[in-house]
C-alpha positions in Angstrom: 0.0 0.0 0.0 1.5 3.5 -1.1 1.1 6.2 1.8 -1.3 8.1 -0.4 -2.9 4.5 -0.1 -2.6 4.5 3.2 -3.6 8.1 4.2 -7.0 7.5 2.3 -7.9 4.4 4.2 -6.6 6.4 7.3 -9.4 9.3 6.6 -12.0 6.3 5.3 -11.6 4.5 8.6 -11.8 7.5 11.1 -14.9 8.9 9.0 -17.0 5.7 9.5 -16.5 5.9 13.3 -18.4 7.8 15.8 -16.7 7.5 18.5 -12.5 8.1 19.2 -10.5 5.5 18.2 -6.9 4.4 19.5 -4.2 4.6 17.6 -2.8 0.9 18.4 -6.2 -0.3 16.7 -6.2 2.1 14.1 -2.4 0.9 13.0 -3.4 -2.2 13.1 -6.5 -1.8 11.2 -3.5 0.1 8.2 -0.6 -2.9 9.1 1.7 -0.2 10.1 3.5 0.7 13.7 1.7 3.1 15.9 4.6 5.5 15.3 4.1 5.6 11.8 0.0 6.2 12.3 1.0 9.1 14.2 3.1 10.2 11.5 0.2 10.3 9.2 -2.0 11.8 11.4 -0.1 15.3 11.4 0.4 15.0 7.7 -3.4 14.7 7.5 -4.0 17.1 9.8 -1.4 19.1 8.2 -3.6 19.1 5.3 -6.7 20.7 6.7 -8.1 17.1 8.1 -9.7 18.2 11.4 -8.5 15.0 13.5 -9.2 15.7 17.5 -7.4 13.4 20.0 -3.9 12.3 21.3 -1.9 9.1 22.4 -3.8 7.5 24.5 -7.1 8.7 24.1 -8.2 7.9 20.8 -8.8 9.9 17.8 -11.8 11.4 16.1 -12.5 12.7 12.8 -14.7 16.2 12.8 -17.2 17.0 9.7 -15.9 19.4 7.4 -13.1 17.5 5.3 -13.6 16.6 1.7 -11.4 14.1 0.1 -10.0 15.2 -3.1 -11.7 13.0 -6.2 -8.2 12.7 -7.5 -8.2 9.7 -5.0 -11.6 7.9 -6.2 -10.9 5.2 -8.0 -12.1 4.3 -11.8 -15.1 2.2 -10.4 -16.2 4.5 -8.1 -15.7 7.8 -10.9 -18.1 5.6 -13.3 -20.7 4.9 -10.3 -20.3 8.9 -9.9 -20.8 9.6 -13.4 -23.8 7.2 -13.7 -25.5 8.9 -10.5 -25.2 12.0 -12.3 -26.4 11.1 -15.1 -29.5 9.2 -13.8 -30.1 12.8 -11.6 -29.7 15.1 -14.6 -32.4 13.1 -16.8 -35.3 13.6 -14.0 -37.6 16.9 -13.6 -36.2 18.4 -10.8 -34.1 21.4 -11.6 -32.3 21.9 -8.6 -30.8 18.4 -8.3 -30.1 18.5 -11.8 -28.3 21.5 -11.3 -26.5 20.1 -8.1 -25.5 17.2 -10.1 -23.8 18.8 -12.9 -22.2 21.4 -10.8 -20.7 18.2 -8.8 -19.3 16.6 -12.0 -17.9 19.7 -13.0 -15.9 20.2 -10.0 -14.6 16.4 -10.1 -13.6 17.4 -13.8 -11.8 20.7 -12.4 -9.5 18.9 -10.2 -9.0 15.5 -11.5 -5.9 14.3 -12.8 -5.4 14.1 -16.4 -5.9 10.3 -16.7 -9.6 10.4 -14.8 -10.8 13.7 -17.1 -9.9 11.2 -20.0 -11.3 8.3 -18.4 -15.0 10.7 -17.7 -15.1 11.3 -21.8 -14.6 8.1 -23.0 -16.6 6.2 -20.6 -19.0 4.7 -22.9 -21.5 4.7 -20.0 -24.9 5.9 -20.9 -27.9 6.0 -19.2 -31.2 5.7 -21.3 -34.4 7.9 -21.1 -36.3 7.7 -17.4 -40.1 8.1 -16.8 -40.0 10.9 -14.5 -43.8 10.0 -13.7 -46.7 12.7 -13.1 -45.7 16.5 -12.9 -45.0 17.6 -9.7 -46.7 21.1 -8.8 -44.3 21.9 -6.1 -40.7 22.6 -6.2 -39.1 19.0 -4.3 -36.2 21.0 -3.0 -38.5 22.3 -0.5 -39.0 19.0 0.9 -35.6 18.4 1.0 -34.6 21.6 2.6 -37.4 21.1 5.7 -35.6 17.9 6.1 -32.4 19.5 6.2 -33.5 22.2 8.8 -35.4 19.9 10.8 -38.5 22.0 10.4 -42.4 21.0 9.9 -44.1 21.2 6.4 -48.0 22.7 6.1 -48.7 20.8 2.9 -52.2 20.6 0.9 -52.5 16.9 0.3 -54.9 15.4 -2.5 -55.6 11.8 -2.1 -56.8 9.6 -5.2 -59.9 10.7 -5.7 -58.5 14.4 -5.8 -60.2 14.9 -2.1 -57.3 17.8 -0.9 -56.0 18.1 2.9 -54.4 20.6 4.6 -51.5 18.8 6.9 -49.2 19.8 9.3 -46.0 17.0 9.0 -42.3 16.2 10.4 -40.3 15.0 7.6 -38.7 11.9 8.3 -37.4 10.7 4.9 -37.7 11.2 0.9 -37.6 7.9 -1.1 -37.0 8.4 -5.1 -38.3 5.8 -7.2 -38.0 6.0 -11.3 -41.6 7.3 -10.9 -42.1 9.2 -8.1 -40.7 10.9 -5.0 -42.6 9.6 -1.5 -42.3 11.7 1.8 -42.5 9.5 4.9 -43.4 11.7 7.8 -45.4 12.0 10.9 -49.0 13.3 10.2 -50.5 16.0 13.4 -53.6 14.9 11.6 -53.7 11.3 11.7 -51.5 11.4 14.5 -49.6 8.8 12.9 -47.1 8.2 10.1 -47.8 8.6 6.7 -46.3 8.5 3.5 -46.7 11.1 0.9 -46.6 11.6 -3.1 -44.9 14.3 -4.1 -47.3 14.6 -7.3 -50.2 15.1 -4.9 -49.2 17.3 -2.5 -50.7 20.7 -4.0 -48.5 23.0 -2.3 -45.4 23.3 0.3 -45.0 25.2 2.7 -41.5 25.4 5.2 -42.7 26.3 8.6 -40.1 27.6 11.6 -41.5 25.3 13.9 -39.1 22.6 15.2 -41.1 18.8 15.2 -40.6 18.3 19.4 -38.7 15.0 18.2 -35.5 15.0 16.5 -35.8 13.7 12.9 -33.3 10.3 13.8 -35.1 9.3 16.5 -38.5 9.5 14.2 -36.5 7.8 11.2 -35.9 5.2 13.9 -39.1 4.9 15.2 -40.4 4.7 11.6 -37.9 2.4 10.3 -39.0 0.3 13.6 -42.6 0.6 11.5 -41.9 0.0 8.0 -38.5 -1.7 8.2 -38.7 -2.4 4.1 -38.5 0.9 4.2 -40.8 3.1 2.3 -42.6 -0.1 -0.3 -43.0 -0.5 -3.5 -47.2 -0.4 -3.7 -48.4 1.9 -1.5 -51.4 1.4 -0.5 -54.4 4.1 -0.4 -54.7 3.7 3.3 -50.9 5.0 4.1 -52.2 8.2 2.5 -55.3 8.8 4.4 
């Protein structure tokens, strides 16, 4: 393993921990001595990582370091590129635009042998049935879920019979088809799941839900753990 190697599985280690992590079993997660793990620990750090800790209290990894995408490696630049791709083709202009603004910044700073390796890919991805048109703007759901902040949505069911709700975003699940919004429903007192091509309008509210949104994913995962399914049926939307 080169160091650049090594300093990548270093950062990919620490980043899927939560908690601090000793050095010993940190170099001997890498094969290396525990002097040589410190040694790459100031270089990273040296480089902008934000790595908290010492000897002999573990180390932690703090949000806010990107990895450069000259280290991705070909499979994971052609899973990237597919993503992309698959985003850019659907009706929602903000991810689109996200997307392409994130392939353009791999582009910017990718070595000479990945930029070549982008253009002749030969990786296409074919037209997508984006499903019915949406009448609200998704990003908005995915900002409240950002913010951890309620939604007032206007909800028409199937027969076109329109709501007015007051949810906590839990989750967004994006199918070929559609986009459903699992949340917990002041109205049913209950979770529900949502179409985005029904809901009539969106509307980010300041008020906090009085749960946190992971321990509601939990407690709805603990519900529906297939996740949001495949058929949904007309009662999850009442």
């Amino acid at each position: 393993m080169s160091r650049a190697q090594r300093l990548l599985a270093l950062l990919q280690d620490l980043r899927g921990r939560r908690r601090p992590v000793t050095g010993e079993v940190l170099a001997a997660a890498l094969g290396v001595s525990v002097r040589t793990l410190y040694r790459d620990i100031n270089v990273l750090r040296a480089q902008g990582a934000r790595i908290e800790g010492e000897a002999g209290f573990g180390y932690v990894l703090r949000p806010g370091f990107l990895l450069p995408p000259l280290m991705f490696t070909p499979d994971e630049i052609e899973a990237i590129l597919i993503g992309v791709s698959w985003v850019a083709r659907r009706r929602d202009f903000a991810m689109e635009a996200s997307a392409r603004s994130a392939l353009a910044k791999i582009e910017a700073v990718a070595p000479d042998e990945v930029r070549e390796m982008l253009d002749r890919s030969g990786l296409l991805v074919g037209a997508i049935d984006p499903g019915e048109e949406m009448t609200i703007d998704p990003d908005v759901i995915r900002r409240a879920l950002r913010r951890e902040r309620k939604l007032n949505l206007t909800y028409a069911d199937a027969t076109a019979t329109a709501t007015q709700r007051t949810v906590w975003p839990v989750a967004l699940a994006i199918y070929e088809t559609t986009q459903v919004l699992a949340a917990w429903c002041e109205l049913r007192d209950d979770f529900r799941h949502f179409r985005l091509d029904r809901i009539r309008s969106a509307d980010v509210l300041e008020a906090h839900p009085p749960r946190r949104r992971r321990a509601l994913y939990k407690a709805w995962r603990a519900r529906e753990p297939d996740c949001v399914p495949e058929g949904l049926t007309e009662s999850d939307h009442r």
